[in-house]
Each structure stands twice: as structure tokens, then as C-alpha cells.
C-alpha positions as CSV (number, residue, x, y, z in Angstrom):
1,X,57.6,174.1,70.5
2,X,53.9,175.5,69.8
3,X,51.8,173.1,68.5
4,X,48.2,174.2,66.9
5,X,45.4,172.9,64.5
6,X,44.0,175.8,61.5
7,X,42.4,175.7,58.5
8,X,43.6,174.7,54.8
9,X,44.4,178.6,53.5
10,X,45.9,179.5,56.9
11,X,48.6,176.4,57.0
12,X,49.2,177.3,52.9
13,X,49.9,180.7,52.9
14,X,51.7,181.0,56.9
15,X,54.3,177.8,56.9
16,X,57.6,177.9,55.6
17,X,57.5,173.9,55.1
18,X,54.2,173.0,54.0
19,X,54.2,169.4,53.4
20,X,51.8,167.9,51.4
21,X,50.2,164.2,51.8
22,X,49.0,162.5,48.2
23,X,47.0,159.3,47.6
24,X,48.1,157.3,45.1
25,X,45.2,157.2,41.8
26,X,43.0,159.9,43.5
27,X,43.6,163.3,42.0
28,X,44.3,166.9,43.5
29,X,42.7,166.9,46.4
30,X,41.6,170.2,48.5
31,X,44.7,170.7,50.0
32,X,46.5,170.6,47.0
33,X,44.3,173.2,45.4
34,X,45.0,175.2,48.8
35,X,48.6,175.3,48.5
36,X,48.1,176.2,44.8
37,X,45.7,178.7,45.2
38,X,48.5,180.5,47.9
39,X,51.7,180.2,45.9
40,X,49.8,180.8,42.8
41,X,49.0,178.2,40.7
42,X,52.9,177.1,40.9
43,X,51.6,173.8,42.5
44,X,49.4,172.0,39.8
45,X,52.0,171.3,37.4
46,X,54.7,170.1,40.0
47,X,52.2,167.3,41.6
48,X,51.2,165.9,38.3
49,X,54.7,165.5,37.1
50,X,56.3,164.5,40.5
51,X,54.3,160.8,40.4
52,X,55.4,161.5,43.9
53,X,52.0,159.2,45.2
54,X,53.8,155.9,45.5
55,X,53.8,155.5,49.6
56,X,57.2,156.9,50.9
57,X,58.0,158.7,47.5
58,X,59.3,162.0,48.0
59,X,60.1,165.2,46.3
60,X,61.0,168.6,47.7
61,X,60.7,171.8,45.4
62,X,61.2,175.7,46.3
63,X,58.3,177.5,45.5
64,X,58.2,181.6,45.1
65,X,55.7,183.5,46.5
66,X,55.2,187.5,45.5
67,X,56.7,189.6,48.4
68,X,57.3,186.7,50.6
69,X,60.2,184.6,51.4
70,X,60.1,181.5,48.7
71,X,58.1,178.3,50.4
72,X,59.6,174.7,50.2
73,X,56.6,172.1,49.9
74,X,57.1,168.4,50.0
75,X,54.9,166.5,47.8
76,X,55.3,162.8,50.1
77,X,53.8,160.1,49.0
78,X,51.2,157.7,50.8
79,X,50.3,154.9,48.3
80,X,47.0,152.9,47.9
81,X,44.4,155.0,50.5
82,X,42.7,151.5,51.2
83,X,46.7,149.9,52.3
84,X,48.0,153.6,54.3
85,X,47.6,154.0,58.2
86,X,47.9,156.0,61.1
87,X,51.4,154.6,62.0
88,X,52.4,155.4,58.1
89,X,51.5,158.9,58.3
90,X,53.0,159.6,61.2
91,X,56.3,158.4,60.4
92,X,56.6,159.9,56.7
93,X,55.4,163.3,57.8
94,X,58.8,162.8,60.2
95,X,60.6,161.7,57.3
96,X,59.5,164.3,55.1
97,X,60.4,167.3,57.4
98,X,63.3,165.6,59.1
99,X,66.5,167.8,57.5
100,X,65.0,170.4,56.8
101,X,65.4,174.0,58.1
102,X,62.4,175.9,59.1
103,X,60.5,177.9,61.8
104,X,57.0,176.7,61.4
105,X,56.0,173.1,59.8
106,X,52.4,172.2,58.5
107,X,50.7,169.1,57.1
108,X,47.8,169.6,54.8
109,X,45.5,167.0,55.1
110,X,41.6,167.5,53.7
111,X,39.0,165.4,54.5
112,X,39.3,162.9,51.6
113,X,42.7,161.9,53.0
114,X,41.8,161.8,56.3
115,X,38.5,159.6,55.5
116,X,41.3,157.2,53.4
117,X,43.0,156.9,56.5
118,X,40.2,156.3,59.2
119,X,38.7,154.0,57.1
120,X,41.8,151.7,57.2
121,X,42.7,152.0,60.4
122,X,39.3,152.4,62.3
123,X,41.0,155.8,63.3
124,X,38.9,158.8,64.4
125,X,39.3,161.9,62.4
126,X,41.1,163.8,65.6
127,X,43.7,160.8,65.8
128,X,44.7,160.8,62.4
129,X,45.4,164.6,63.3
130,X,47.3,163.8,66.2
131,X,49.4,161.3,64.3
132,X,49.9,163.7,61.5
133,X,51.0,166.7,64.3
134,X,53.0,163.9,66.5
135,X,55.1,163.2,63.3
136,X,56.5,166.7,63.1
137,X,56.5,167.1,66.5
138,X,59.2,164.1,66.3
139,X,61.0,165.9,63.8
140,X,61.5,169.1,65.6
141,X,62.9,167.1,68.1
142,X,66.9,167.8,68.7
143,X,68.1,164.2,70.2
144,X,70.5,162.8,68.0
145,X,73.6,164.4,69.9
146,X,75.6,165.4,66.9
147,X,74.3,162.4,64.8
148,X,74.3,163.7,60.8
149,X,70.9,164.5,59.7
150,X,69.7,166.4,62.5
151,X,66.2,167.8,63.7
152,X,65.0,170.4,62.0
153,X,64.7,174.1,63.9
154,X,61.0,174.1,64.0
155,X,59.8,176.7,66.7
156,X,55.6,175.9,65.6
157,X,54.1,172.6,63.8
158,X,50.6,173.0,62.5
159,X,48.1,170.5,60.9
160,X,46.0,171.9,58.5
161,X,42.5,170.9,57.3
162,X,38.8,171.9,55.9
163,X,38.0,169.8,59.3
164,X,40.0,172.4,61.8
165,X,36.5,174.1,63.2
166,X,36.2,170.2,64.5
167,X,35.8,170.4,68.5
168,X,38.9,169.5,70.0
169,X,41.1,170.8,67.9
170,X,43.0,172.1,70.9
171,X,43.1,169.2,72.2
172,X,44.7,167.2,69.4
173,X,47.3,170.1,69.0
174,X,48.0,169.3,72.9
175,X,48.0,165.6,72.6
176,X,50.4,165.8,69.7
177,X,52.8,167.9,71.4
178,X,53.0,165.5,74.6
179,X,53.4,162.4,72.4
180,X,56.1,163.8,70.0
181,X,57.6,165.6,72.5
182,X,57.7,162.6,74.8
183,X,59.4,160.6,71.8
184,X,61.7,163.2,71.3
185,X,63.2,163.1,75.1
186,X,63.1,159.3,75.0
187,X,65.5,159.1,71.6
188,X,67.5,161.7,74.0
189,X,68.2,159.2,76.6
190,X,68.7,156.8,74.7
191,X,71.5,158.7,72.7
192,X,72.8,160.4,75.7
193,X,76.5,159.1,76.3
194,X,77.2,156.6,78.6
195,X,79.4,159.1,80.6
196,X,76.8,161.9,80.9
197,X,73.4,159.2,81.5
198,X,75.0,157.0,84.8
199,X,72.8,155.1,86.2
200,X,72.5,157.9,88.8
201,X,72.0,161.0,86.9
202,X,69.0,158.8,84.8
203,X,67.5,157.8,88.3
204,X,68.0,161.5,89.1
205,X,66.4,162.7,86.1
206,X,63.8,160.7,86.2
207,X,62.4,161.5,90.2
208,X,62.7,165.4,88.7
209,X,60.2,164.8,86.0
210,X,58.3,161.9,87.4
211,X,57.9,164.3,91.1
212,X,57.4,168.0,88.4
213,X,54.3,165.3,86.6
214,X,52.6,164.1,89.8
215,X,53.9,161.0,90.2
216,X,54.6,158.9,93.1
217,X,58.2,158.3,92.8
218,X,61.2,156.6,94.6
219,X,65.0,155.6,93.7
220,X,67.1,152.8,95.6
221,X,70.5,153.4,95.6
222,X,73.3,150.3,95.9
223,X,73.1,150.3,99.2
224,X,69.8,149.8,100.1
225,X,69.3,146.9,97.0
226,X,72.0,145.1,98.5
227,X,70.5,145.8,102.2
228,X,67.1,144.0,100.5
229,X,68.5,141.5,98.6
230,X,68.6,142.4,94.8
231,X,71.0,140.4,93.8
232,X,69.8,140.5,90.1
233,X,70.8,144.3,89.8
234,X,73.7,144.8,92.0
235,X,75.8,141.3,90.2
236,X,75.6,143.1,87.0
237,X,77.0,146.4,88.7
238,X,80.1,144.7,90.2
239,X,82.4,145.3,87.8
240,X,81.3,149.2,87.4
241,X,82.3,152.3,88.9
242,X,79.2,153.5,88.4
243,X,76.3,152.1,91.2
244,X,73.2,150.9,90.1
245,X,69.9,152.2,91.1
246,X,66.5,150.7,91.0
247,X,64.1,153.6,90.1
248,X,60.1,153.2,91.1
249,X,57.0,155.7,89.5
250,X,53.6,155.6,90.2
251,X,50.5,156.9,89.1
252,X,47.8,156.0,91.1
253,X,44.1,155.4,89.3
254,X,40.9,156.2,91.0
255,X,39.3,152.8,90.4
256,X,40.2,149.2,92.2
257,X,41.0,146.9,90.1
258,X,44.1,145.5,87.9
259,X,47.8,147.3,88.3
260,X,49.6,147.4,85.3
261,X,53.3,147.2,86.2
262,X,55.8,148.5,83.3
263,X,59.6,147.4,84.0
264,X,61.9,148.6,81.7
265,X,65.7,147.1,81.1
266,X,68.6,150.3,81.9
267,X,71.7,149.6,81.3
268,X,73.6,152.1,80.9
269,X,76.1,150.7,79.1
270,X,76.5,147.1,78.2
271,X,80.2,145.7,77.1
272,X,79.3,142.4,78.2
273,X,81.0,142.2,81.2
274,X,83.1,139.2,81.2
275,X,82.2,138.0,77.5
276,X,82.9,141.3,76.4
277,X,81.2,142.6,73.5
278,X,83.5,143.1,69.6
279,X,84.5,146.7,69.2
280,X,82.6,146.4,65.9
281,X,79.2,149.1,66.8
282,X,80.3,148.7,70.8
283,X,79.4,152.4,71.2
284,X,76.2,152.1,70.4
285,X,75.6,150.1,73.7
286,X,75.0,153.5,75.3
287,X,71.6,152.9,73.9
288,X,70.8,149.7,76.3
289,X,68.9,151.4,78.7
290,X,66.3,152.2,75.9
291,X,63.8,150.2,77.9
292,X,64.1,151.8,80.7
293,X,63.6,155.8,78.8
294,X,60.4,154.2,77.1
295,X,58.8,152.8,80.5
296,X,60.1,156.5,82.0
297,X,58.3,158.4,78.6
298,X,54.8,156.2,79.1
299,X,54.8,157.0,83.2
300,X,55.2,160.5,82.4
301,X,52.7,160.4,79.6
302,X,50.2,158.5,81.8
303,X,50.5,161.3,84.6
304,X,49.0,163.8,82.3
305,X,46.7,161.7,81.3
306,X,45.4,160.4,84.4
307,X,43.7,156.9,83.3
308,X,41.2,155.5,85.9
309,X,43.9,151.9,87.0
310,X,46.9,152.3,88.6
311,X,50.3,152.0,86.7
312,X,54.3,151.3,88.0
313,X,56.8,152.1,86.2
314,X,60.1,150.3,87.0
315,X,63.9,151.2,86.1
316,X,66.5,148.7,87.1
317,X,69.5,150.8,85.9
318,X,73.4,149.3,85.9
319,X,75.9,149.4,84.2
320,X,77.8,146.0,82.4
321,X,81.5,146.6,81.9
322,X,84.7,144.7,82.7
323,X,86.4,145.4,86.1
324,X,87.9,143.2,88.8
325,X,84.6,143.0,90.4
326,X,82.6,141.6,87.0
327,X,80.8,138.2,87.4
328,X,82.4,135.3,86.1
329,X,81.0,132.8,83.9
330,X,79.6,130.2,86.5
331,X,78.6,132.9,89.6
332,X,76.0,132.3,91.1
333,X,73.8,135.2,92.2
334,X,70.9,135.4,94.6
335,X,67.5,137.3,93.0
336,X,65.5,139.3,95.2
337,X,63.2,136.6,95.5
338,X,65.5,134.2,96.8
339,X,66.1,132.1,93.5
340,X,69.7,130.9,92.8
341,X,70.8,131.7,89.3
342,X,74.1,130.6,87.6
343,X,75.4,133.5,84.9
344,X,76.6,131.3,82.2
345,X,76.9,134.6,79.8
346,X,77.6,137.6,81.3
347,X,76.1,139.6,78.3
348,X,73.0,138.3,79.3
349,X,72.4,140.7,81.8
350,X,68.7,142.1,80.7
351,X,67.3,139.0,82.4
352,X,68.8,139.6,85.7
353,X,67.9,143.3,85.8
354,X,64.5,142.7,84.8
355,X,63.8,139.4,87.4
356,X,64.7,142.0,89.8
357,X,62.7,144.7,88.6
358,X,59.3,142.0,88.3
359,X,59.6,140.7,91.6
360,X,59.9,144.6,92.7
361,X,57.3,145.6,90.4
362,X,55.0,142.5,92.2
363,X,55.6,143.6,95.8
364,X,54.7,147.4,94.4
365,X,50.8,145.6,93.7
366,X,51.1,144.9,89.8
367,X,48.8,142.5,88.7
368,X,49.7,142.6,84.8
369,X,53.9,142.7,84.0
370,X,55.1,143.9,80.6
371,X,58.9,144.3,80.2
372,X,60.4,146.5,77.7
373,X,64.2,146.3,76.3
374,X,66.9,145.6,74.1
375,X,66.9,141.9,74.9
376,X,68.1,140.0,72.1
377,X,69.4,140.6,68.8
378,X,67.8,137.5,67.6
379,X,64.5,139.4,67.1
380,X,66.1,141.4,64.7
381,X,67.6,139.0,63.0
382,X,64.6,137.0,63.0
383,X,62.1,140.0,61.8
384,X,64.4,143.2,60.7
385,X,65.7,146.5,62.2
386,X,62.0,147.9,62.2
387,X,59.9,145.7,64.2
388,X,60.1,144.2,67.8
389,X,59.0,141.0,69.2
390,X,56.2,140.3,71.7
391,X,55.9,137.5,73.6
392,X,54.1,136.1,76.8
393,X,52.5,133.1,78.2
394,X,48.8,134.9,78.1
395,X,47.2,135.3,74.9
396,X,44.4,137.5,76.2
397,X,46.6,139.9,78.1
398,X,48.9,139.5,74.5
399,X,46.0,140.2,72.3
400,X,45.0,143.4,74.5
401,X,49.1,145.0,74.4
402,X,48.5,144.5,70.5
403,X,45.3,146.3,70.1
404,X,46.2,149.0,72.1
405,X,49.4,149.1,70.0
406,X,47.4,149.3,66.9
407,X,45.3,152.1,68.2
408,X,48.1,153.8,69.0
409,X,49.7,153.6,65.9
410,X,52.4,151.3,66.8
């Protein structure tokens, strides 16, 4: 996908999806009058009787243009300017495009909106851009596997503004690209069937793309964890076919100081082992590894980046499925740093994979541990489908995760 940042008129009068951003009480703004001023004048009448400002409103209407294939513009809706944010944008211009059919994409966004946005957000005017872009990057993105209401064929998304002769446009259209783009291969992975994504073809993948990025990168196989004592890893494979592997990336930093270590939980599959899982939604337990694909999508993000500290990335992979090997309720299984533990639940696997990935992640030189995965259901019970739980014993390393999540849009 081509990714690029242009002027107003250009992203009006080129894209066969224009979508339009709107601020709820503030009138026609510049991009508006763009889009009307290429299709016409066919645009005025549709936004004021659309009321399509309310945030995530939406409406979708064909427009003709003379001697041109007809345009489809989406008027989507942002709310109150002083309540909208990066993270909002993002994900509606995703919504908005997501569905439908089209070779090149753009947002429209002037400076008015943008302002709106930075000023809530504390955002600078290229990462509004970017978030804009990384949204219809996202939606170009094919991943769902045959899931109904599928990516859009986008071949170029463009963000449009009266701001494009900004310096670094070039770079935003780059940066947008390599975030989308990296969320697109993650919701991949994660929807990749369990028979395709063993725990060896993911290790596999992931040395290819860590080693093509720059990375330092090594896999253990079965093997070799059970040769060094990861007991953690190899109990919860027992019962599989499939061996586990414990995958390590690294990008190494030019300063000396703190390691951030990144372990991510990858399990293939998860029917619970012993106290197997209802059949209600079981297939979508191909999607347990989705720790591991994020902490894989930030390492390879990171490598392009090249910040100045060292960071691991860590992917315990296994699979969790009944077989006459499974743990029983009661084993007891040795951790790779010696502790006796005594699986009471099988299904509670996430905890043995990821001790074993923080002691490895330790011995690697991390100095700072964050674990990503699809631990519990109780933090979706507790605070929805939309929203994941953080928690830690250090409030100052807690308070920096969350700023850096606000910065980057969540």
C-alpha cells in the first residue's frame, strides 16, 4: 500500500473515497468547501442535512462528478471538538472506510479540525496526521480470514490538508504506513487458524521478520527448554502434538541504562487442557496468542525506529489442548527458576507461560517487565469488550506505560 500526505483540492478531486471529518456546532469547514468546490457544489446541501456531526455518526452518499467515475464521500461524525482525540479519529476513519470498495482512500482534515484535536489531546499537528493516515491504513488491511465485512481493496491512502507543505509530511505518510500496517499483520496472527499458526511456524515467522528488521533474534525449541528447565512452557505443551517454542528479539539501544523487557502470552490455541473450555465461541481461542503477535508487532516497529534503550521481546508459544500427556488438576511443575507450582486449573495456563518467559526475559538483562495477553476474562467483564486492564506493583513505572499509551493514542 502507498501511503502519502497532499493538499485539500488534490485529495478532493483524486480519491475515489473521500471521507470527510465534521465537528459537531462548528460549520463547513475548509475541507468541506474543498470537496464541494471538486464535485461541484453537490456537497453543501448533503452536510447540512446529514446532522452527521454527532461523534461516530455516519452517512455515506454517491456523489457525480462530470466525466469522471461518481465519488462516494463519507460525512463521519466527531462530536464536541473540545471531548474528540487522537485515538477517536483514528478509529472512526477505520470505521468509516472499513466495507468499502476502493483504490485510493483520503481523509480531509483542515487546520481548524486538526487544532480541535491537538488542543485535546496535547497532540502535534503531524500526529494527528499520522493517526488520521494509520486509521485507513488499518482498514486496507486484509486480516480477517474470511470474516464478513472485510478490508476494503485500497491500493493508496492519503491525508489531505491546507497544512500538507508542513515539513515532514513524508515522514508522517511513512510512520502511518508502519503503524497501520503493523496492526494489520498483528489482527493476521491473531486470526490465523490454529492449524496454519503452530507454535512453530509463529516462532518461524517471527525470526524471518525479526532477522529481515535488524533484530537480534533466537527460537528455543522443546528440546532445549526442557534441557534448561522451563517447566512453565513445556507442562502446558504436554498434552499437544504441536511443540512449544520460546521465541527471543532484541533490539539493542546505543545508550546504557534501563532494558525494557516485553513478554507476550502465545498460545496457540487454548481448550483448557484438562478443564476443557464449553464449545460455546471455543474457536475463537485461536486468538490466545494475541499477546504474543502484539509484543512481535512493537519489536518489529521498534527496529525501524531505533530508540536510544534496549528492548526484548519475548514469545512463550504452546499450545493448551487435551491429550494423554495434559496436566492434571494437582501437577506439580517446576518453573525455570526453580519454583514449585501446583496447576489447580489447567485453563490457567497464561501464568505459567508468562513466569517462564519473565525469568527468561530477566536473564536476557530486562530491568522493566510488562506482559501482554488474553489473561482473564474478568477484565472484560469488569470494564467491557473495548478496554484492557493494567496492573502492577509500581505506580511510577504504571504511570509512565499510561502516558506513553495516551501519546500514542491508545
Amino acid at each position: 500500500m502507498e501511503t502519502a500526505v497532499v493538499g485539500l483540492d488534490a485529495g478532493a478531486t483524486e480519491a475515489e473515497l473521500c471521507v470527510l471529518p465534521l465537528l459537531e456546532g462548528v460549520a463547513p469547514t475548509a475541507a468541506a468547501a474543498a470537496v464541494d468546490r471538486a464535485l461541484g457544489g453537490g456537497l453543501a446541501p448533503l452536510v447540512a442535512a446529514a446532522g452527521s456531526t454527532r461523534l461516530g455518526h455516519r452517512a455515506s452518499v454517491w456523489i457525480a462528478r462530470p466525466g469522471r467515475e461518481p465519488v462516494r464521500v463519507v460525512l463521519a461524525g466527531l462530536g464536541r471538538g473540545d471531548r474528540v482525540d487522537g485515538y477517536t479519529l483514528r478509529n472512526l476513519m477505520e470505521l468509516a472506510v472499513r466495507g468499502h470498495a476502493a483504490r485510493e482512500a483520503a481523509v480531509l482534515l483542515d487546520r481548524r479540525t486538526v487544532a480541535a484535536l491537538r488542543a485535546t489531546q496535547d497532540l502535534g499537528e503531524a500526529a494527528v496526521l499520522r493517526l488520521a493516515l494509520e486509521g485507513l491504513v488499518r482498514a486496507g488491511g486484509a486480516w480477517g480470514h474470511g470474516r464478513d465485512g472485510g478490508a476494503a481493496a485500497i491500493e493508496r491512502a492519503v491525508v489531505a490538508t491546507d497544512g500538507a507543505t508542513t515539513p515532514g509530511g513524508g515522514e508522517v505518510a511513512a510512520d502511518g504506513l508502519l503503524l497501520g500496517g503493523t496492526v494489520n499483520d498483528v489482527r493476521g496472527w491473531q486470526w490465523a487458524p490454529a492449524n496454519e499458526l503452530t507454535p512453530a511456524r509463529f516462532a518461524a515467522e517471527a525470526l524471518r521478520l525479526g532477522e529481515a528488521a535488524g533484530l537480534e533474534v533466537e527460537a528455543l525449541d522443546q528440546a532445549a527448554l526442557l534441557q534448561r528447565g522451563y517447566g512453565g512452557i513445556t507442562g502446558v505443551a504436554q498434552g499437544a502434538a504441536e511443540p512449544s517454542r520460546l521465541v527471543t528479539l532484541r533490539h539493542r539501544g546505543h545508550r546504557v541504562g534501563p532494558v525494557l523487557g516485553l513478554v507476550g502470552k502465545g498460545v496457540t490455541f487454548d481448550a483448557g487442557g484438562m478443564a476443557v473450555k464449553p464449545a460455546k465461541d471455543l474457536h475463537l481461542m485461536k486468538s490466545d496468542m494475541s499477546g504474543a503477535a502484539a509484543v512481535l508487532g512493537a519489536l518489529l516497529i521498534t527496529a525501524r525506529w531505533r530508540p536510544g534503550c534496549d528492548v526484548i521481546g519475548v514469545l512463550p508459544l504452546a499450545e493448551n489442548v487435551l491429550g494423554t500427556g495434559s496436566l492434571h488438576p494437582g501437577d506439580v511443575v517446576v518453573m525455570a527458576d526453580g519454583t514449585r507450582v501446583e496447576v489447580t486449573n489447567p485453563d490457567a495456563e497464561g501464568r505459567l507461560l508468562l513466569g517462564d518467559g519473565l525469568v527468561h526475559a530477566r536473564r536476557a538483562g530486562a530491568t522493566h517487565l510488562v506482559t501482554v495477553g488474553t489473561l482473564t476474562d474478568a477484565v472484560s467483564v469488569a470494564q467491557g469488550p473495548t478496554v484492557s486492564g493494567l496492573v502492577g506493583e509500581d505506580s511510577t513505572f504504571l504511570a509512565q506505560l499510561e502516558a506513553a499509551a495516551e501519546r500514542a493514542g491508545r
